[in-house]
FIKOLZA-1660 file (N, C-alpha, C; in steps of 0.1 Angstrom, whole numbers, plus 5000, padded with zeros to 4 digits):
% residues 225
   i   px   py   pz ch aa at
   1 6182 0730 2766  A  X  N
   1 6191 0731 2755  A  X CA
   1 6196 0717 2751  A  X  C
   2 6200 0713 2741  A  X  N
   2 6202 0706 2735  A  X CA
   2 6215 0706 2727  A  X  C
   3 6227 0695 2735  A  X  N
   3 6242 0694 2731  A  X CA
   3 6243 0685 2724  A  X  C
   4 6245 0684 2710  A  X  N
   4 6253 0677 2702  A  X CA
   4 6267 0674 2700  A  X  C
   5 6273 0663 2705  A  X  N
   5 6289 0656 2702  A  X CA
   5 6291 0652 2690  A  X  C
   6 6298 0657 2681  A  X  N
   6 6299 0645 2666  A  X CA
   6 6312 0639 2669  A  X  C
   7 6317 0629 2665  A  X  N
   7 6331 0617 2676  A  X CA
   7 6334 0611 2660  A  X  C
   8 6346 0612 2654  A  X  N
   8 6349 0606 2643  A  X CA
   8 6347 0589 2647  A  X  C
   9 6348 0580 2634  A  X  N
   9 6344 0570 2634  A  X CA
   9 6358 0563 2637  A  X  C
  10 6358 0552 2643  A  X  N
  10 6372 0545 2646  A  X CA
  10 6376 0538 2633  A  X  C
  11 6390 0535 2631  A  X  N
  11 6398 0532 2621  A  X CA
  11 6391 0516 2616  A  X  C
  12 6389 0509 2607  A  X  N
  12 6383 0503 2605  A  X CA
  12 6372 0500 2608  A  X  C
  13 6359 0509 2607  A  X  N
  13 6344 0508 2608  A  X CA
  13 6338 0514 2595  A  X  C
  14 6328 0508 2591  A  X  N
  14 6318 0513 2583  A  X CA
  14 6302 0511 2582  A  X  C
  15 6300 0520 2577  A  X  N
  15 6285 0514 2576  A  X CA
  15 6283 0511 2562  A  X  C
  16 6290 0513 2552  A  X  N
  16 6291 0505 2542  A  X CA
  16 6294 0487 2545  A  X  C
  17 6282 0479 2541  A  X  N
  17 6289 0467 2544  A  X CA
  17 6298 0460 2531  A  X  C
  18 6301 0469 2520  A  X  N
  18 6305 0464 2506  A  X CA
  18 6320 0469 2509  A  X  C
  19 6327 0478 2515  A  X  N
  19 6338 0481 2516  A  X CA
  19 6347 0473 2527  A  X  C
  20 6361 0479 2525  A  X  N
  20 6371 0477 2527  A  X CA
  20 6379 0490 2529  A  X  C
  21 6393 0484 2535  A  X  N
  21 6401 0491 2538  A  X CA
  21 6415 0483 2534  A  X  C
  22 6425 0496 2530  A  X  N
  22 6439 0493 2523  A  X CA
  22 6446 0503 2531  A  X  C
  23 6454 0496 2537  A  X  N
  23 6469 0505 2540  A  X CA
  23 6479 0506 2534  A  X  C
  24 6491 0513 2537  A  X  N
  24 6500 0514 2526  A  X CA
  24 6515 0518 2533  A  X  C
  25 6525 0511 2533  A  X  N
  25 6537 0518 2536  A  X CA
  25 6547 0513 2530  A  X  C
  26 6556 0521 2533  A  X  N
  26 6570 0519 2527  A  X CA
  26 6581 0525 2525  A  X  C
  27 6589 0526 2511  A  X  N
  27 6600 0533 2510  A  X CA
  27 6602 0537 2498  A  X  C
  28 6607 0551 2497  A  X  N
  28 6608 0566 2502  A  X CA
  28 6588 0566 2507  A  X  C
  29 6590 0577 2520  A  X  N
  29 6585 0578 2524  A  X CA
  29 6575 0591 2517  A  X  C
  30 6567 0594 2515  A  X  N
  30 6556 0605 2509  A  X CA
  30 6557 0608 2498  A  X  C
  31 6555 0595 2496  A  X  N
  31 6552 0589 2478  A  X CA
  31 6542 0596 2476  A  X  C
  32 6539 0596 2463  A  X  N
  32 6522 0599 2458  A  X CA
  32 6520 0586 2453  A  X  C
  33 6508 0587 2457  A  X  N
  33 6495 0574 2451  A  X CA
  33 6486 0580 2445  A  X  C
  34 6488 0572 2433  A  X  N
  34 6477 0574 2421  A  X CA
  34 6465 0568 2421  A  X  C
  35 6453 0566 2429  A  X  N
  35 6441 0560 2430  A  X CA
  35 6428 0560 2426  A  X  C
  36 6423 0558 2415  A  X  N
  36 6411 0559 2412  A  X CA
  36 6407 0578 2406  A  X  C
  37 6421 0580 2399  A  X  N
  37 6418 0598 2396  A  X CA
  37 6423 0603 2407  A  X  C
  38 6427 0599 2419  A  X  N
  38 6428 0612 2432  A  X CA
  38 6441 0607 2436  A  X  C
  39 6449 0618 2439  A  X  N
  39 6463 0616 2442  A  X CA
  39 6462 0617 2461  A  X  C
  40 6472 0606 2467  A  X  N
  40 6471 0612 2481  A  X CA
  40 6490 0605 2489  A  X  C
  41 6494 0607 2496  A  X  N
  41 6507 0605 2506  A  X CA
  41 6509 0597 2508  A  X  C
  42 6519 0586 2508  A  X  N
  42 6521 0576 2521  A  X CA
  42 6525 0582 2533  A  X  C
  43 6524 0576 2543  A  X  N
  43 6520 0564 2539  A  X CA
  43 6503 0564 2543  A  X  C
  44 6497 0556 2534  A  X  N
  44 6483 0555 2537  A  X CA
  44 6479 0542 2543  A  X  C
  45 6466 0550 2554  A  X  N
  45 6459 0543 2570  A  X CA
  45 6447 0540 2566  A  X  C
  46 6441 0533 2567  A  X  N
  46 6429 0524 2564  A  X CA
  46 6422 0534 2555  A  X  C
  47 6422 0532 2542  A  X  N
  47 6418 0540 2528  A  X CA
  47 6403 0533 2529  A  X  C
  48 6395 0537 2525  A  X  N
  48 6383 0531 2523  A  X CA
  48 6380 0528 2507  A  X  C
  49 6378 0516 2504  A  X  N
  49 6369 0514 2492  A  X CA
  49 6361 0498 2493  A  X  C
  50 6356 0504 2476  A  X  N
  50 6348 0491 2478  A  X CA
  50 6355 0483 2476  A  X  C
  51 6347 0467 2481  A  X  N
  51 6357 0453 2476  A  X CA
  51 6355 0451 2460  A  X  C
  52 6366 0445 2458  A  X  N
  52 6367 0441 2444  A  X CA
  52 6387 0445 2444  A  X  C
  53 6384 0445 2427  A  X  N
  53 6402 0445 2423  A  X CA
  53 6402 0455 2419  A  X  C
  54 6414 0464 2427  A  X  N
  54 6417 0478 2425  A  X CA
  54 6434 0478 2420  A  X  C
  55 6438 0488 2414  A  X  N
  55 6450 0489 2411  A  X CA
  55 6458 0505 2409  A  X  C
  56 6466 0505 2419  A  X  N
  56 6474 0521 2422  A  X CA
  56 6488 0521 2417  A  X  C
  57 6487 0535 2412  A  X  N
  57 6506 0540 2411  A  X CA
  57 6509 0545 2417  A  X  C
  58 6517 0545 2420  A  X  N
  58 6530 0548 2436  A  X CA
  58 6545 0552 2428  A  X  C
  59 6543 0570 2426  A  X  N
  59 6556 0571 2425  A  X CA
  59 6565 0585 2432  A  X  C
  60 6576 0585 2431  A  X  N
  60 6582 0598 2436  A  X CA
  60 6594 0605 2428  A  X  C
  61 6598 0615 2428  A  X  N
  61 6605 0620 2421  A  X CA
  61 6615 0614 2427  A  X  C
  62 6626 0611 2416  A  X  N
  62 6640 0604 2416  A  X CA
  62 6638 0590 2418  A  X  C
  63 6626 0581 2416  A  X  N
  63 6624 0566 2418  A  X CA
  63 6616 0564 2408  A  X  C
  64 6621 0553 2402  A  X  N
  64 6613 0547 2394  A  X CA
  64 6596 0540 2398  A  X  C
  65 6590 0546 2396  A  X  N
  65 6574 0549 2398  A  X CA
  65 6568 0529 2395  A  X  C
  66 6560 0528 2402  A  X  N
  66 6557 0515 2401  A  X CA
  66 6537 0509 2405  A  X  C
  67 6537 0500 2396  A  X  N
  67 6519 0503 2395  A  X CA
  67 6518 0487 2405  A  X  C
  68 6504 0489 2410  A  X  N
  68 6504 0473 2423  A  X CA
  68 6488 0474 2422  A  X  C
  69 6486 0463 2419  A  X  N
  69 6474 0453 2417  A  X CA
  69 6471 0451 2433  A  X  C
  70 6459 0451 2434  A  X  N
  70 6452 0444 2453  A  X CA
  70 6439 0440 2451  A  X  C
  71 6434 0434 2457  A  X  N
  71 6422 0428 2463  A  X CA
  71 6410 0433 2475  A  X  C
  72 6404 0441 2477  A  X  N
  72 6395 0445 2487  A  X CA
  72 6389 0435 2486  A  X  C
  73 6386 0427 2503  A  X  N
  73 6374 0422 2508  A  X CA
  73 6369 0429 2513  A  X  C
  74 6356 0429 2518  A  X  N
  74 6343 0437 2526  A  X CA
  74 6345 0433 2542  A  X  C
  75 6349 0447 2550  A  X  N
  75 6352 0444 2562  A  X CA
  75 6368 0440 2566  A  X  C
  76 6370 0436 2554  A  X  N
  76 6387 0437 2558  A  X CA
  76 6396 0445 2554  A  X  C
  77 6408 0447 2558  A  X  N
  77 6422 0453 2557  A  X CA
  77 6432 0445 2550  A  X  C
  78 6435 0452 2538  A  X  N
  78 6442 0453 2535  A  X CA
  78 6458 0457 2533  A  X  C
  79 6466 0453 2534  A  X  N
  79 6481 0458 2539  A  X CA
  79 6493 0457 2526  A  X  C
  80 6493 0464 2522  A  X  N
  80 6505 0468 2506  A  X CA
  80 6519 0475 2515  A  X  C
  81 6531 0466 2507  A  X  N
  81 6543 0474 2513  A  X CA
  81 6549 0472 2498  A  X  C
  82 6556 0489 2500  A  X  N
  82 6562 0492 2485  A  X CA
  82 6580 0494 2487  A  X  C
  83 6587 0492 2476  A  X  N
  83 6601 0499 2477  A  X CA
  83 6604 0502 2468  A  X  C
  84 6605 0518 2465  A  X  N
  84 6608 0519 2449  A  X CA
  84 6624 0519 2450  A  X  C
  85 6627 0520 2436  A  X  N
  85 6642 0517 2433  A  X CA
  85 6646 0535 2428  A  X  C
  86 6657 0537 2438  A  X  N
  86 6662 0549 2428  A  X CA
  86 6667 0549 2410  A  X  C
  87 6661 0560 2408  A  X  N
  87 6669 0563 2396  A  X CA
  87 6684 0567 2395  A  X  C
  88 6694 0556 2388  A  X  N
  88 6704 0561 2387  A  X CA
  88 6710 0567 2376  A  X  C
  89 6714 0581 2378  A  X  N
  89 6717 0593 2370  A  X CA
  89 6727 0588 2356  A  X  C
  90 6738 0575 2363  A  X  N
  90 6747 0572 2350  A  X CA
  90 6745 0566 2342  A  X  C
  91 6734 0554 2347  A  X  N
  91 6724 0545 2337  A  X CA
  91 6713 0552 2328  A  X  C
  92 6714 0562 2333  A  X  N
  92 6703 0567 2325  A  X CA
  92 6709 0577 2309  A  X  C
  93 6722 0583 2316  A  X  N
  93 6731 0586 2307  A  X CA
  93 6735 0576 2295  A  X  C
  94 6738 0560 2299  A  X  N
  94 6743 0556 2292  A  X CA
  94 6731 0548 2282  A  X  C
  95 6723 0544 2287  A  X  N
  95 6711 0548 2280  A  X CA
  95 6707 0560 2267  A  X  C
  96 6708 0570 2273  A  X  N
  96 6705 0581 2263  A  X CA
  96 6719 0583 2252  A  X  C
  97 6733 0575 2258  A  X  N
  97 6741 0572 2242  A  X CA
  97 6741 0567 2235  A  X  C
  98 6732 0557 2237  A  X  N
  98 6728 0542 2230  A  X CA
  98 6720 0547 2218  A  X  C
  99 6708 0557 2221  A  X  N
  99 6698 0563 2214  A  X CA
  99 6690 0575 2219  A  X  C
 100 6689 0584 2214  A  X  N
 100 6679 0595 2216  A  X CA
 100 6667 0591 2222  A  X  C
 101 6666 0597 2235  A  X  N
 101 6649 0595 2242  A  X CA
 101 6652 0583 2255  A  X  C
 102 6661 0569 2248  A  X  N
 102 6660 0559 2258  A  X CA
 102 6665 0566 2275  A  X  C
 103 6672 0575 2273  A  X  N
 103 6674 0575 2289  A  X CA
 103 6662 0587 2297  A  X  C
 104 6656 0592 2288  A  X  N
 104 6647 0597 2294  A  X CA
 104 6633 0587 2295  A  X  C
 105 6630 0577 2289  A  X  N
 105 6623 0563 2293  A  X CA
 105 6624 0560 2304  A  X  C
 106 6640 0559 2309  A  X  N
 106 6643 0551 2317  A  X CA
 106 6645 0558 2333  A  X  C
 107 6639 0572 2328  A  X  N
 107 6637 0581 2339  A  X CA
 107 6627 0587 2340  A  X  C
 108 6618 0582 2334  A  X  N
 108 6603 0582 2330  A  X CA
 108 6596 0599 2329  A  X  C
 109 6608 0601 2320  A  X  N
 109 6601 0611 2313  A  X CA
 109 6599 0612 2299  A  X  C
 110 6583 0605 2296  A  X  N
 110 6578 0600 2288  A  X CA
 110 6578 0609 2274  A  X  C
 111 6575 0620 2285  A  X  N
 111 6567 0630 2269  A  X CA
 111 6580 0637 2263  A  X  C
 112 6592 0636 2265  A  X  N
 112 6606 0644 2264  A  X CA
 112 6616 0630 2254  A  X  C
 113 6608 0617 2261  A  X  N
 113 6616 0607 2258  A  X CA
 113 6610 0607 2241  A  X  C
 114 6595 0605 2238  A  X  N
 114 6589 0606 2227  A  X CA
 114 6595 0616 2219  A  X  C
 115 6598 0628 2223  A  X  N
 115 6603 0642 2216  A  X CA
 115 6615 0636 2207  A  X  C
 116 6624 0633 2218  A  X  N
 116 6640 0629 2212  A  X CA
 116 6640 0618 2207  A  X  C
 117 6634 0606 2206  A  X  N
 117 6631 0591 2198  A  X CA
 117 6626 0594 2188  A  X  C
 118 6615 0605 2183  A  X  N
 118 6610 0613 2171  A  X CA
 118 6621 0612 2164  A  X  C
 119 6631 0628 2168  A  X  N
 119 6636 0632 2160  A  X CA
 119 6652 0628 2154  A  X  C
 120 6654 0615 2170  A  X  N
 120 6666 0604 2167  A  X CA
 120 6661 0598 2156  A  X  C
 121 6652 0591 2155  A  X  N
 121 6647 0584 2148  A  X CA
 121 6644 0589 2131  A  X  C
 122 6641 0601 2130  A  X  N
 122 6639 0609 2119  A  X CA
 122 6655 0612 2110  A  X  C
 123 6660 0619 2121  A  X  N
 123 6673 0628 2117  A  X CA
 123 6682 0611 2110  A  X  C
 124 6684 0602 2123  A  X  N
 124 6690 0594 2120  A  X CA
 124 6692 0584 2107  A  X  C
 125 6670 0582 2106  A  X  N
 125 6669 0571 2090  A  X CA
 125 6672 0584 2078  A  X  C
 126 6674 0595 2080  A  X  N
 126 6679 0609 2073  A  X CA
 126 6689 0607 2064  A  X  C
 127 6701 0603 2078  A  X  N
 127 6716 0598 2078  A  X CA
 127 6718 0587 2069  A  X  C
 128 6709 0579 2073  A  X  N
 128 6716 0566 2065  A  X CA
 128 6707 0562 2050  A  X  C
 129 6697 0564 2050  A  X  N
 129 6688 0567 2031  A  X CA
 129 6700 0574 2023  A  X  C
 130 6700 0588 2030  A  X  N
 130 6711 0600 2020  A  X CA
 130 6724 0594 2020  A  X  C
 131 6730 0584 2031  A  X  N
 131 6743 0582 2029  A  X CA
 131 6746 0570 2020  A  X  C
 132 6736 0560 2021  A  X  N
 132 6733 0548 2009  A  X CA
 132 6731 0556 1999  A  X  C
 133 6725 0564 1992  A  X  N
 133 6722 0567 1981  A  X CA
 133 6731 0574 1978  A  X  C
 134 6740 0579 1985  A  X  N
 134 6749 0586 1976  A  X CA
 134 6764 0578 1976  A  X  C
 135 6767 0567 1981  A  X  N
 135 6774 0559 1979  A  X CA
 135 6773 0548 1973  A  X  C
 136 6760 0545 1972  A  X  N
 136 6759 0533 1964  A  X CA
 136 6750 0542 1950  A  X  C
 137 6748 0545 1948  A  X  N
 137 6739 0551 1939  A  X CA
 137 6743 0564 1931  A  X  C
 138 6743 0573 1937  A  X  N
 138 6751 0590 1928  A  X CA
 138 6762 0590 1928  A  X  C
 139 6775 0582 1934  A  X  N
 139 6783 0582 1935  A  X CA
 139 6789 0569 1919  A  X  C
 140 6787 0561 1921  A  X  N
 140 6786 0549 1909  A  X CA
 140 6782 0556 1901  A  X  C
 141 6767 0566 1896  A  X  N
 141 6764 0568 1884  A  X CA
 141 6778 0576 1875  A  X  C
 142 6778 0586 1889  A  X  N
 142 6788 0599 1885  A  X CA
 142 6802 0596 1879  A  X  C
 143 6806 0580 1888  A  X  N
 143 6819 0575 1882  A  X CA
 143 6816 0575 1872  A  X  C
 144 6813 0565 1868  A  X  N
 144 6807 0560 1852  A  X CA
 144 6807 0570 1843  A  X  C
 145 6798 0581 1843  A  X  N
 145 6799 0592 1835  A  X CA
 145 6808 0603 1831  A  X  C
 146 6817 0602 1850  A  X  N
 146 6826 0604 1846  A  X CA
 146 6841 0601 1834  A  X  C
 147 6844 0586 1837  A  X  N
 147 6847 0580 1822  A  X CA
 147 6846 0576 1810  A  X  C
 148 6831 0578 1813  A  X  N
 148 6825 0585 1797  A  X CA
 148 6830 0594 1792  A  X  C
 149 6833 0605 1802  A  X  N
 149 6833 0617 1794  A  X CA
 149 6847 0618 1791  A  X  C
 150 6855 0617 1801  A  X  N
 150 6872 0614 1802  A  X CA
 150 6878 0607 1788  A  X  C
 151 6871 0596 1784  A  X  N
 151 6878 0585 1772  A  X CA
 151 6870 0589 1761  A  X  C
 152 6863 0594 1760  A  X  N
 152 6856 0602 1748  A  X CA
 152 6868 0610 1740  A  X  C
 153 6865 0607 1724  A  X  N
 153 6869 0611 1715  A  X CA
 153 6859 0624 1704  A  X  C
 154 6852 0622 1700  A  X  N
 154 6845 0630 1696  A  X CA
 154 6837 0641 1698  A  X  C
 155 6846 0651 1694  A  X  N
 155 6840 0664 1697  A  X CA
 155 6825 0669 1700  A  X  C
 156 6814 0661 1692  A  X  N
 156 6804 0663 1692  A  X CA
 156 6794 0654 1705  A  X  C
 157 6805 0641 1712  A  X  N
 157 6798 0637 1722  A  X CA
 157 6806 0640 1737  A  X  C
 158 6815 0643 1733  A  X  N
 158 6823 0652 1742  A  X CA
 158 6812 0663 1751  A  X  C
 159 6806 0671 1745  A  X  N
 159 6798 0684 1752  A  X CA
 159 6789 0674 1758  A  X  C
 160 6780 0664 1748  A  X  N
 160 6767 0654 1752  A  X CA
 160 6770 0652 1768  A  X  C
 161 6782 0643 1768  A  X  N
 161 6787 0634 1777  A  X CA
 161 6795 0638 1793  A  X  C
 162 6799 0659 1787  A  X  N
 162 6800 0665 1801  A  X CA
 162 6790 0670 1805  A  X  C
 163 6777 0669 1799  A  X  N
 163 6764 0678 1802  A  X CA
 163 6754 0665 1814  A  X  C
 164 6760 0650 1805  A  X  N
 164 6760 0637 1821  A  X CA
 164 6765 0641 1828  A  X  C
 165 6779 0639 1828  A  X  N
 165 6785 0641 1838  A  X CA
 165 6783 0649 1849  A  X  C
 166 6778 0663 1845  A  X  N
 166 6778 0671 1853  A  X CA
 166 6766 0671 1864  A  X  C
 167 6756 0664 1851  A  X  N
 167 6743 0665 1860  A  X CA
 167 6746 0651 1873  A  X  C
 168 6747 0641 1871  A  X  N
 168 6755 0631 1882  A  X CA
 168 6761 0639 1892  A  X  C
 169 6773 0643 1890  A  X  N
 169 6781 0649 1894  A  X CA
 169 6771 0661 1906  A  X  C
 170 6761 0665 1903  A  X  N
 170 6749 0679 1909  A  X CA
 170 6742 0669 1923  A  X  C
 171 6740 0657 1912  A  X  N
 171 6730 0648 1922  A  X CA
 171 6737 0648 1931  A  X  C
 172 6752 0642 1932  A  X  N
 172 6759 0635 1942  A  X CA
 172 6763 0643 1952  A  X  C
 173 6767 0656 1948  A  X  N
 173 6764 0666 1956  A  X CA
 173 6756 0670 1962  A  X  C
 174 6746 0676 1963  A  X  N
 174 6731 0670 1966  A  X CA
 174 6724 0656 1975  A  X  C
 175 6733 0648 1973  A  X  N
 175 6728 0637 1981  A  X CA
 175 6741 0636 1993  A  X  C
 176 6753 0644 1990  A  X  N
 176 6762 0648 2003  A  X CA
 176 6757 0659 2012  A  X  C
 177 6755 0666 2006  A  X  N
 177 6745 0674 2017  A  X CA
 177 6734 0671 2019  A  X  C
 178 6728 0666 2016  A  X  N
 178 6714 0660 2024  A  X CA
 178 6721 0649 2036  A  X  C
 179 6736 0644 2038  A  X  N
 179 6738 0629 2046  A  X CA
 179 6745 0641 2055  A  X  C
 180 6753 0654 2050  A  X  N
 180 6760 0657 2057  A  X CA
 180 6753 0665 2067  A  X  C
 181 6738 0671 2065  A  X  N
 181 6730 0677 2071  A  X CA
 181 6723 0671 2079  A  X  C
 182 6717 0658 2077  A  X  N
 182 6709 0649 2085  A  X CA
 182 6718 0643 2094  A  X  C
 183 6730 0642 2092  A  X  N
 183 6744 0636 2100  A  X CA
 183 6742 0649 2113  A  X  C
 184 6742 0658 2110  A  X  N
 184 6750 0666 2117  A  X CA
 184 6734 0674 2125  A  X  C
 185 6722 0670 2122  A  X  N
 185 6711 0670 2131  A  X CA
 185 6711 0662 2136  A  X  C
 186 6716 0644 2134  A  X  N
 186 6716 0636 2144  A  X CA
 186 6722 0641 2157  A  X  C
 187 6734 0642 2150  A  X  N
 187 6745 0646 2164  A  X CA
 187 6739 0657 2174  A  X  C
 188 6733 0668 2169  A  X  N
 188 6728 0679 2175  A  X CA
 188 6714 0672 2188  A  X  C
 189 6707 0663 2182  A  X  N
 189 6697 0657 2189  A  X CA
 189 6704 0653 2199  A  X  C
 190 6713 0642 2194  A  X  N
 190 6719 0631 2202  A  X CA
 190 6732 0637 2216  A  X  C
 191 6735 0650 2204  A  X  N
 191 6743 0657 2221  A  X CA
 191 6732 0666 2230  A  X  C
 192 6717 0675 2226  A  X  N
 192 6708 0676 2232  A  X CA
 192 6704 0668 2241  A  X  C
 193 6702 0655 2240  A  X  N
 193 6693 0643 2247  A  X CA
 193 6702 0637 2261  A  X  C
 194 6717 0640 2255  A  X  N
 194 6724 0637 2266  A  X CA
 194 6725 0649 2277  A  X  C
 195 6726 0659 2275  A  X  N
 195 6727 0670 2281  A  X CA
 195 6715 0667 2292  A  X  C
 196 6701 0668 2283  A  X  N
 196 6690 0670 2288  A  X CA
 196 6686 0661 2296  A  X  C
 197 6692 0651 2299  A  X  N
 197 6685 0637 2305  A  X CA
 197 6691 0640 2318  A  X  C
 198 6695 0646 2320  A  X  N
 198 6709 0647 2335  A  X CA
 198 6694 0663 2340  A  X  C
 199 6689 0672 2335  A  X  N
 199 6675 0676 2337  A  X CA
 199 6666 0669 2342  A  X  C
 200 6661 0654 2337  A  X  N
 200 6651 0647 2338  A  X CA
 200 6649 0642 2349  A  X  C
 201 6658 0640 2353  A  X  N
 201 6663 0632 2372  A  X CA
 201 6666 0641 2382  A  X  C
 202 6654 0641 2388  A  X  N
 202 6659 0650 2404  A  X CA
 202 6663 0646 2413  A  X  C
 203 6674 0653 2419  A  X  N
 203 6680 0641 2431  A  X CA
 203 6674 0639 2441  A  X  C
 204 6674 0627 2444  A  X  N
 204 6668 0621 2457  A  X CA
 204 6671 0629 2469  A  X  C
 205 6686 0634 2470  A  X  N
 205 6686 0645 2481  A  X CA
 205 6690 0655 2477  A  X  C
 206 6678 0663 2471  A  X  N
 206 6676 0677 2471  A  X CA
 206 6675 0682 2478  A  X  C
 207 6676 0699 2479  A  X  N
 207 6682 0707 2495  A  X CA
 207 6679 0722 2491  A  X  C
 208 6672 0726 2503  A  X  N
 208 6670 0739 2501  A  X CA
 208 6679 0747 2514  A  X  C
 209 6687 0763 2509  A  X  N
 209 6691 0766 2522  A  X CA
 209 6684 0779 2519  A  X  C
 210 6686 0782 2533  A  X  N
 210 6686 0795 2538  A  X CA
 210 6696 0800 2545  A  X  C
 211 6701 0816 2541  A  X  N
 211 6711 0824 2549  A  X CA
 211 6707 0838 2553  A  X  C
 212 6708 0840 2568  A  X  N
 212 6699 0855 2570  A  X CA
 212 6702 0859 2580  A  X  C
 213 6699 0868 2584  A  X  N
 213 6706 0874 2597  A  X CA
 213 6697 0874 2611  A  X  C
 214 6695 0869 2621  A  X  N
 214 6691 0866 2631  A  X CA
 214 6690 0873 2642  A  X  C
 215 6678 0872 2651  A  X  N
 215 6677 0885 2658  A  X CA
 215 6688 0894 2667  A  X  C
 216 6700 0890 2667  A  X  N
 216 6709 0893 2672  A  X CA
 216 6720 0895 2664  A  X  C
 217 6718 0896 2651  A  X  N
 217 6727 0900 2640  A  X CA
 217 6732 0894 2635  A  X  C
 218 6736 0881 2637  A  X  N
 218 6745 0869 2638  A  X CA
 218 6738 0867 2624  A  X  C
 219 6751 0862 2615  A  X  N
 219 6746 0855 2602  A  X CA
 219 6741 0838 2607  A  X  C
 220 6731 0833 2600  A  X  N
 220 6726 0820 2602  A  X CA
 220 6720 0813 2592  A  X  C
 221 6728 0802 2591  A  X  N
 221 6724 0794 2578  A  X CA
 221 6716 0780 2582  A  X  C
 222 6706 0777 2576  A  X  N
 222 6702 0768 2575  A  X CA
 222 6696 0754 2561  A  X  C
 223 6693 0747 2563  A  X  N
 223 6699 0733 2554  A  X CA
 223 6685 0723 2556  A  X  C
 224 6678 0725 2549  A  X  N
 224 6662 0717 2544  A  X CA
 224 6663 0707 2534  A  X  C
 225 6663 0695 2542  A  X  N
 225 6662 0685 2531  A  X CA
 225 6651 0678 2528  A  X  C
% end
């Protein structure tokens, strides 16, 4: 009979002579690394690739996520040490008063940050077109025609001159509710986006419990971080 042993390969060996190896450690610990399409843990022990210039993202929930350029030589090891920065929950608030979307950027939630920068950005140039135009614009015509019609003497331009007036008078109304309505979807965004951005950030120490009763009946609580 005939016994076959198969014996993993030791840490730095290949029969590839074009590769390399990258390690990886650091802080918070069980990052995800974004490599080449494939996601994997820190910390990472002699990764295998080929030589040349590679480049990974390294992020974790509640840390600001961070991209790192390297070098593979063929046969060598490579050694990357990371430290991301926590996300801080008030910075990111004060951020998202400044403008719709910026504190969810800055908490890198991209696709939420685009949402609210949209419709800051929409509701807000809303606000300020309708509120120029009805202060500099419908608001001046309407005076004007107003006094036309006021210092008018003649019965027959009298009706003419309130039939302006009135129409000014429609516009400018019309152009207050268009500032007063775009005003007041700003605000609705702009208190959404704050609310929502305190969502976007998970805390670094998040915690799971448990409470149950134990084989001796005893209540027992426990605390997973």
């Amino acid at each position: 009979d005939m016994e076959m042993v198969l014996s993993k390969l030791p840490q730095g060996y290949s029969e590839n002579k074009y590769a390399g190896w990258v390690s990886m450690t650091g802080m918070p610990e069980n990052a995800t690394v974004l490599l080449k399409g494939r996601e994997y843990s820190t910390p990472l022990t002699y990764h295998e690739l080929y030589k040349g210039r590679n480049t990974l993202r390294i992020s974790k929930n509640g840390y600001k996520g961070k991209s790192l350029s390297f070098y593979i030589k063929a046969k060598k090891l490579t050694k990357l040490e990371y430290k991301l920065i926590p996300i801080v929950r008030s910075k990111a608030i004060i951020k998202s008063l400044l403008f719709p979307g910026l504190g969810h950027y800055y908490a890198e939630s991209s696709s939420k940050g685009n949402l609210f920068f949209l419709l800051g950005a929409v509701t807000g140039a809303g606000a300020v077109y309708s509120g120029n135009d009805l202060y500099v614009g419908k608001t001046n015509n309407s005076n004007i025609a107003k006094e036309n019609y006021l210092s008018e003497t003649d019965p027959a331009e009298i009706e003419r001159l309130r039939s302006i007036y009135q129409s000014t008078l429609d516009k400018k109304n019309l152009s207050l509710n268009m500032t007063i309505g775009f005003s007041s979807a700003y605000l609705v965004v702009w208190l959404w986006n704050i609310i929502d951005v305190n969502s976007a950030i998970p805390s670094v120490s998040d915690f799971s419990t448990d409470i149950h009763l134990n084989e001796k009946g005893y209540l027992e609580a426990s605390i997973a971080f």
